[in-house]
N, C-alpha and C positions, 0 to 999 in steps of 0.2 A: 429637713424641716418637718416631715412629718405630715402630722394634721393638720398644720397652719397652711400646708399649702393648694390651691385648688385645681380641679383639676380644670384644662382650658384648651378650644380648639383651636387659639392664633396664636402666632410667635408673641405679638405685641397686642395691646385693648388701644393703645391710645399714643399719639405724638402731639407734640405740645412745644410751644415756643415763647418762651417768659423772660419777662422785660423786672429788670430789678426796681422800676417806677420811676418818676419824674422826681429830679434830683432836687428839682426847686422848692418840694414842697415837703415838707415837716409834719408827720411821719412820712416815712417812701411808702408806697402798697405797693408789692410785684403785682405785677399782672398778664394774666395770659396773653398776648397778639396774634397767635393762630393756634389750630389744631387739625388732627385729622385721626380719624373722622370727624366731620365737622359739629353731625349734632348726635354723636355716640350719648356724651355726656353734657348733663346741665353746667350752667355754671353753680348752681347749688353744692352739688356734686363733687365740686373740683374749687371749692373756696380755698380749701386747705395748701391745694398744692402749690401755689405762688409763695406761699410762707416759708415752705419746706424745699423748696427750691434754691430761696434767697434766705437761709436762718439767721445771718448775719452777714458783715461785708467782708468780699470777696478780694484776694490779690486780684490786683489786673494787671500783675504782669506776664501771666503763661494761662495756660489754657489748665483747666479742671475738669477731674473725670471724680463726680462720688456720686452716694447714693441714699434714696430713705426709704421708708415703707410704712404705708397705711395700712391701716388695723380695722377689717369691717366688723360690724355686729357681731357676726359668727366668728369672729377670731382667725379671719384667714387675710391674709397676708396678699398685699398688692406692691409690685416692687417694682420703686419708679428711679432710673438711671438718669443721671442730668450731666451734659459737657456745658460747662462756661466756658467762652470766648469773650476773650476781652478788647476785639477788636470790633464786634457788635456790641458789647456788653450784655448778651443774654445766655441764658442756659437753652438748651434743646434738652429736651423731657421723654423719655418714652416708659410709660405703664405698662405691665404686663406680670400675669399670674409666677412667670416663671426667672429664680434666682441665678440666671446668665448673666451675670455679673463682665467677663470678658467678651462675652457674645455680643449684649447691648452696649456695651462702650466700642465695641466695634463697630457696630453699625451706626450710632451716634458719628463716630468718625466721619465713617461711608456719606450721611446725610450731608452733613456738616461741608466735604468735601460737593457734592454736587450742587449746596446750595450756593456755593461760593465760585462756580463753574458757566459757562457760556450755555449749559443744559440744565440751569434750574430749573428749567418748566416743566422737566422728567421729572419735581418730587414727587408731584401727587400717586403717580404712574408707581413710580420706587417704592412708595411707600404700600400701596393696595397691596403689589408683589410680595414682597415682605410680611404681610401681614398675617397674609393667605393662613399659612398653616407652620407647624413649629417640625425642623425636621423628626421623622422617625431615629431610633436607637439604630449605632452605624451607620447611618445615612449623613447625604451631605445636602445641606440648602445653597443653590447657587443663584444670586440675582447678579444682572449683570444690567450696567445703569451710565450714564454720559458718554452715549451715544454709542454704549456697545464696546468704550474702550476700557469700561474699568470692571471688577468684579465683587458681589460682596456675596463670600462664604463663609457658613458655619455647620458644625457637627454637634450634637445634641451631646453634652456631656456628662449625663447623668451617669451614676454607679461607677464615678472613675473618685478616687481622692483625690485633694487638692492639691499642685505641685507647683514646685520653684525652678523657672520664673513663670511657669504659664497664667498661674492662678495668682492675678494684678492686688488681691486683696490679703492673700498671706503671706504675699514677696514682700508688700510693706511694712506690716505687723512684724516679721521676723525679723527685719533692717532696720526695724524703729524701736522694736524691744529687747534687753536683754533675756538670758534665761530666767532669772530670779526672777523676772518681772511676769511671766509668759507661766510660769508654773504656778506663780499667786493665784492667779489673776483666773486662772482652772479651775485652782482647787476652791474659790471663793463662786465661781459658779457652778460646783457640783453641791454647792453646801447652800446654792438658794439667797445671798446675797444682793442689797442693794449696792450697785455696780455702777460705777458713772466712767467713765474713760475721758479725758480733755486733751484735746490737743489745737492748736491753730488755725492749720489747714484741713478745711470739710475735707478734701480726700484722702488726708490720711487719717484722720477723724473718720469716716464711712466704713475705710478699708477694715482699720485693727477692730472695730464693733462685729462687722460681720465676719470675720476671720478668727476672734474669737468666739463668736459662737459656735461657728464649726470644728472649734478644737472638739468639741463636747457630742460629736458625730459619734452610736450613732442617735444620741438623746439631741435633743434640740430644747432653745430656751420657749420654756410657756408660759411667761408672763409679761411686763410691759417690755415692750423692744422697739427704740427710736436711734435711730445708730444716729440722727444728726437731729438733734435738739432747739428748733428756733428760739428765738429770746419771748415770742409771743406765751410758750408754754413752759416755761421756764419752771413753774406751780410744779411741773414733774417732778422734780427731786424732790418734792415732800411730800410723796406717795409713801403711805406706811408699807407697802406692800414690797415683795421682791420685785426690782428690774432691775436691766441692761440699756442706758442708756448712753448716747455719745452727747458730748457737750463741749461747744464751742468755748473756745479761751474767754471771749469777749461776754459769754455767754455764763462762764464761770464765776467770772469775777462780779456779777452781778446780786451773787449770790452768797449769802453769808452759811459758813459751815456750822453754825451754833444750830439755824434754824435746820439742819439736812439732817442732822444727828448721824448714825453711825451707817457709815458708807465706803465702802471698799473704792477708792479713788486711784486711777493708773492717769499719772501725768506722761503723754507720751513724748512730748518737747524735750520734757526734761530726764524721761525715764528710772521713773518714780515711782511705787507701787505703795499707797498708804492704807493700811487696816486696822482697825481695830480687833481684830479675830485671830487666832492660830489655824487657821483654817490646812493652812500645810504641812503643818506641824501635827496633824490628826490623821495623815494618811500615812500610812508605812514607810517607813524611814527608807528601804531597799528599793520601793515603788520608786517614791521620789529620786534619788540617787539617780537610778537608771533614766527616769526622765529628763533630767538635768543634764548626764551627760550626755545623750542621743539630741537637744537642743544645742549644749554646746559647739556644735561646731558651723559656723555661721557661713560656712561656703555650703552648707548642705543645700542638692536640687531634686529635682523629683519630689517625691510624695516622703520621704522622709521625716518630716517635720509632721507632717498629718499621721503617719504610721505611729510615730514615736508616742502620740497623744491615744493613737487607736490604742495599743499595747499597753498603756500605763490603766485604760480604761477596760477594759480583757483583763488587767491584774485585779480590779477589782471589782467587777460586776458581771464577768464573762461565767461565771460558775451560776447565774441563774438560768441554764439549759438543766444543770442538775436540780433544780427544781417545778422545774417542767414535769406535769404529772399528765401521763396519759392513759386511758384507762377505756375498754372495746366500748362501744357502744355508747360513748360521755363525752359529754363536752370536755374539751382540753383545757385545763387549770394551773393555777400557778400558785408555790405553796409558798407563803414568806418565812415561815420560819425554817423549811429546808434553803432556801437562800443565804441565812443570816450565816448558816452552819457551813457553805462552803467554803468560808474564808475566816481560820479559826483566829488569825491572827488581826483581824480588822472587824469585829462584831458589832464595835460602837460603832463604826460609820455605816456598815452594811444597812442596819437599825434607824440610823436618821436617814438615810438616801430611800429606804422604801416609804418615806413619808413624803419623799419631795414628788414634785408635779413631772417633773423632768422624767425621772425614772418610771412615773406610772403611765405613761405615756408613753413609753417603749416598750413595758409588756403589755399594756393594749393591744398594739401596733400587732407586737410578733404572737399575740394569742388570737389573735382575727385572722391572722391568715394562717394560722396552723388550722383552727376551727373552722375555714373556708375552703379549704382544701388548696392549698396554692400553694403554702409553706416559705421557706425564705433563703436566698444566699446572695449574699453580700460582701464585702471588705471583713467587716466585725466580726462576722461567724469564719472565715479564713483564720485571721486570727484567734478567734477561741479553738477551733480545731489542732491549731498552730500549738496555744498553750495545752489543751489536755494530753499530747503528741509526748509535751516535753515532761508532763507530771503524771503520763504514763494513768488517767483514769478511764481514757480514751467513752469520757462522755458524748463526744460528735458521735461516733459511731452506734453508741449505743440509743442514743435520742433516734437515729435514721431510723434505723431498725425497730424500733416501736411504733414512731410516727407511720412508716409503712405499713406495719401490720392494722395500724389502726385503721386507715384510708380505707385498707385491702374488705375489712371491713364495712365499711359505709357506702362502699362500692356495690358489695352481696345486697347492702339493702337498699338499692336503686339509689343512693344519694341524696336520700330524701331529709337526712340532718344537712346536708350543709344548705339543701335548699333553706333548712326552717330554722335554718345560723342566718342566711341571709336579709331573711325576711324580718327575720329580727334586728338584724342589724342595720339596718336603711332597708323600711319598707317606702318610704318616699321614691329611692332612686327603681325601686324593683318595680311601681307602678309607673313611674317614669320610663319606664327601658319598654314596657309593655303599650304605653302608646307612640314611643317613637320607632318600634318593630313595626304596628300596623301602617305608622307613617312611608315605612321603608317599603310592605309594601305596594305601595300606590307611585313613589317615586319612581319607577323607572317608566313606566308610563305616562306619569306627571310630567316627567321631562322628557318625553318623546312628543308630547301636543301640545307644551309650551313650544318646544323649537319650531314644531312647525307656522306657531303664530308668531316666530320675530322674524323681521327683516331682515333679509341673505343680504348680507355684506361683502358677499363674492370671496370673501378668504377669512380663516378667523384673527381676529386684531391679535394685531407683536404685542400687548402686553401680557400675554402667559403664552411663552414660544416652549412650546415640551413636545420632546418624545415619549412615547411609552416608557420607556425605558425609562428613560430621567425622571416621569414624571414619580416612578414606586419610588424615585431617592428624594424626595420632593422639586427633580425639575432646574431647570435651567430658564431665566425667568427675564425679559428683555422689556423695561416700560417700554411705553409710545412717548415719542418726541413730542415736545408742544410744538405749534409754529412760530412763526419768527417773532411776535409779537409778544408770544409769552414767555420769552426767552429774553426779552430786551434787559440789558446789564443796567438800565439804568435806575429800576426797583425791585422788590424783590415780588414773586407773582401770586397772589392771594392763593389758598389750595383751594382745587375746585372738586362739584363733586366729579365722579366715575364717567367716563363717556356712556352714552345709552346701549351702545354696544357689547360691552364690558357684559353683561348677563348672559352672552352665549358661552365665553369660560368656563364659568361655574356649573350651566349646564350641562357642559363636555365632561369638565370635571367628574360629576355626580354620573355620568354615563360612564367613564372608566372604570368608576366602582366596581359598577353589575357585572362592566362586560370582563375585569382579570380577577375576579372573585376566584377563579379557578388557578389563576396563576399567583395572587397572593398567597395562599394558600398549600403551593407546591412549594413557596420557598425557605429556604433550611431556617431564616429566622423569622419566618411570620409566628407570632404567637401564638397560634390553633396549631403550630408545627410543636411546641417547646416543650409539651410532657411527652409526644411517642420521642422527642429527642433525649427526654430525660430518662426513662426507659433503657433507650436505647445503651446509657452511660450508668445504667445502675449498676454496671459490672466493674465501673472504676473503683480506682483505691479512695476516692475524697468522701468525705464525710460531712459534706453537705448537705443540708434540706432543700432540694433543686427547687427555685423559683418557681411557679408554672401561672401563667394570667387567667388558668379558669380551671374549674376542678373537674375528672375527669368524669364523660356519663353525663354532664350537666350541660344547661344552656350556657350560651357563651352571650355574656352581656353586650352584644355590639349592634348597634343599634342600627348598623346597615344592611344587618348580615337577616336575609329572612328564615329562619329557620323552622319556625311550625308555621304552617300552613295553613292548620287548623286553629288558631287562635281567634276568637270573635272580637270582632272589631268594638273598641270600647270609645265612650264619651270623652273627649280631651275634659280635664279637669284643670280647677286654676292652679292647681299649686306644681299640676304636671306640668303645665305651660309655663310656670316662672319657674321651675326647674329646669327646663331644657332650654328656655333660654336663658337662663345664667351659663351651661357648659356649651353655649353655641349652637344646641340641635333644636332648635326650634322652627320645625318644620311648617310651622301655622303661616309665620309670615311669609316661607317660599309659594303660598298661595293653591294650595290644590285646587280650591274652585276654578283653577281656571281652563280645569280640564272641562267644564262645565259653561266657557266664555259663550259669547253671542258669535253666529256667525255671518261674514262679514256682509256688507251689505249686498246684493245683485250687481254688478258690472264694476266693482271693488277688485282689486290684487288680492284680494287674500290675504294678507299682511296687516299682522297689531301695528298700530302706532309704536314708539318707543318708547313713551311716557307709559303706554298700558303696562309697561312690562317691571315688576314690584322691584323694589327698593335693596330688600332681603337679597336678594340675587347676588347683589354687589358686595353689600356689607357684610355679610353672613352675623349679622345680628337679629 
């Protein structure tokens, strides 16, 4: 996804439980009946999502798994997963930065399953855990929840393509569409089309919207995207502009096609694909071919079906590596008319595709991190290595071998361009990272004279039970039971907040930091390990631009890690402070003054109350 997506320190922002409204009364209003965190978000905030929850009526005979996604000011993408249950009639909701599509329908499951259990009064517990932090890459998140007999894991599965049956949202798009339908339906969103898809069922409605947007990996769509359309917004389809929206049958028919005008419509009930455009018919006759047959075969599993789309897209946009212009001492550039030329038999599309939004936002992408020193490898570039391999130009190689000498480069001159690519490029986040270093470090401190002012509990609470060990994989994670009372079957138990306890966690937490800083560090995939690793593999035969998360010689943007010493401590600013807290690190509200508290009265214990002890603790908001 790109730019649209943000970056975020929890698995989840928010859990939500939505009632499709009192049936008596004309119109319904869904409406939310719990959340958690309780007062994360206003109801201001969150008017929309009862709409987009409930866009239209629901079978109630099986349970439902789809999804939608809010669109903030800034264009980033909030993506909110909802299971209906037709034996409550409500959906379970959970928000969150990140597009885990099988991940939160699993743990929707999970919920769902303990709300319906003699251990409901473990949601609240379940869900903090959860919450906490989103596993690292190759790591496994493990919470384990009703009463310790059941388990919910997940693995971060970024940089993997999407495969059948694992990936719940292209298993259906491919069992619901044929090929002719799956190849339009591409080629009219590489050309920028307004795109509606209809089907009946919001889940299979959710699934083929964002299943085909990922055909188009690794561009992403950049304009309106409502994978499930309510009737209240319905005004959408007469957007002059390009989108991708999904739209309910009920939904459909409300709407006259004279007023939509020309609109690329994929009826997936009926498996339909109507255009008005040749949009297929303008890609390479050989391209297509090949893509249609590599779709054909409908027992296809694994990533196949994702590959087939990666390679049709490598046939015709993977020759912008030979237009990658590097040059000692200069910014890295991108030339479109050596582009247009590397595909002598497709020039009118090359032509219109560098005007679209889609495409210029992928050489953004991969011209910031060449200009940053980090570089790139992925799926796509395998495959374009793959193709120059077979047409013998062997442009992978020869792009490596420049881009190095270029770095080797900017290396000799201390670094100081990618510093002033940086700073150019988000000097908000660079003043940001510079007051949350000086935050870092007062923290380990901070949190050695907060612990001493909370109350010893005699052992630290089973709601985050981790070894060290577990804890670098993000941990093995056990709520607290409620007692008997809140557990009673016979309503369901309001979420409450955190025990006051709950804040010695997070401050264990924030102390394991400091103290395996040195042992993060030693291991083979921590990211301060990934360029002496790439180094180390410069001697392979691949012709990849090895990934790397910080350039070499330079500071490492981590905001926990203290690294100069000598930095003078600067004034928190507002716009640093609504920065770090939109990505979670906002250090203000974990309260440093209170290394500065009162102390305690004459013939006192020594010991804060558990109200003195901030709020932030718990929520990491």
């Amino acid at each position: 996804m790109g730019s649209r997506l943000r970056d975020t320190a929890r698995l989840f922002e928010l859990f939500c439980e939505v009632s499709p409204g009192d049936p008596t009364k004309e119109p319904r209003e869904p409406c939310i009946i719990r959340k958690y965190p309780e007062g994360l978000r206003t109801e201001d905030e969150l008017k929309d999502v009862p709409k987009f929850t409930f866009p239209c009526e629901l079978d109630s005979t099986f349970v439902q798994h789809y999804s939608f996604v809010m669109t903030a000011v800034d264009s980033k993408y909030t993506f909110c997963f909802c299971r209906y249950d037709p034996r409550t009639n409500t959906s379970l909701v959970i928000m969150s930065h990140l597009p885990w599509h099988d991940i939160f329908y699993k743990l929707l499951n999970s919920i769902s399953n303990l709300i319906n259990s003699s251990e409901k009064g473990e949601l609240t517990s379940f869900l903090e855990a959860c919450r906490i932090r989103p596993p690292m890459k190759d790591h496994t998140l493990k919470v384990t929840y009703n009463a310790g007999r059941s388990v919910f894991s997940c693995q971060n599965p970024d940089g993997r393509l999407p495969s059948i049956p694992e990936n719940c949202n292209l298993t259906e798009y491919f069992s619901a569409v044929d090929t002719k339908c799956m190849a339009g339906l591409w080629a009219a969103l590489l050309h920028e089309r307004r795109v509606a898809i209809v089907a009946s069922k919001p889940s299979r409605l959710s699934a083929c919207v964002q299943a085909a947007n990922a055909t188009l990996f690794p561009m992403s769509w950049q304009h309106i995207f409502i994978p499930i359309l309510p009737k209240h917004f319905a005004d959408y389809l007469l957007a002059p502009m390009p989108f991708l929206i999904g739209v309910p049958s009920s939904v459909m028919n409300t709407v006259r096609m004279s007023d939509i005008g020309d609109v690329v419509v994929l009826n997936v009930d009926k498996n339909e694909l109507r255009s008005p455009f040749q949009d297929l018919e303008s890609l390479p006759p050989e391209l297509v071919s090949s893509l249609k047959k590599a779709l054909s075969d409908k027992n296809a599993l694994g990533d196949a079906v994702s590959r087939a789309f990666l390679r049709a897209l490598v046939g015709l946009i993977g020759g912008y590596r030979d237009a990658i212009r590097i040059e000692k001492g200069q910014q890295i550039t991108f030339n479109p008319e050596a582009f247009v030329r590397t595909r002598k038999n497709m020039q009118p599309f090359l032509k219109k595709i560098l005007q679209s939004q889609i495409f210029q936002q992928f050489i953004d992408e991969r011209l910031e991190l060449l200009n940053s020193g980090r570089g790139f490898n992925d799926e796509f570039e395998v495959e374009c290595n793959a193709y120059a391999d077979k047409l013998g130009t062997g442009s992978g190689q020869r792009l490596k071998l420049q881009y190095k000498d270029w770095a080797k480069t900017v290396k000799k001159e201390g670094g100081a361009f990618f510093k002033n690519f940086k700073d150019k490029a988000n000097p908000a986040v660079q003043s940001a990272v510079k007051t949350v270093r000086q935050g870092g470090k007062n923290m380990k401190s901070a949190v050695k004279g907060l612990k001493n002012k909370i109350p010893k509990t005699g052992s630290r609470p089973s709601s985050i039970n981790t070894t060290d060990d577990s804890r670098f994989s993000c941990g093995s994670v056990t709520p607290v039971s409620s007692d008997s009372s809140d557990s009673s079957p016979s309503r369901d138990p309001p979420l409450r907040d955190p025990a006051p306890q709950l804040p010695l966690d997070l401050l264990t937490e924030m102390e394991h930091l400091f103290k395996n800083k040195s042992r993060r560090d030693s291991l083979p995939n921590s990211p301060h390990n990934q360029l002496s690793l790439a180094d180390k593999s410069s001697c392979e035969s691949t012709d990849l631009i090895k990934l790397d998360d910080s350039p070499t010689d330079l500071e490492d943007f981590d905001p926990l890690k203290c690294r100069d010493k000598n930095d003078k401590v600067e004034t928190n600013k507002a716009t640093d402070s609504a920065l770090l807290h939109e990505y979670g690190l906002d250090f203000s509200q974990f309260g440093f003054g209170l290394l500065e508290a009162p102390a305690p009265a004459p013939g006192s214990s020594g010991e804060a109350p558990p109200s003195a002890v901030p709020k932030g603790w718990t929520t990491f908001n």
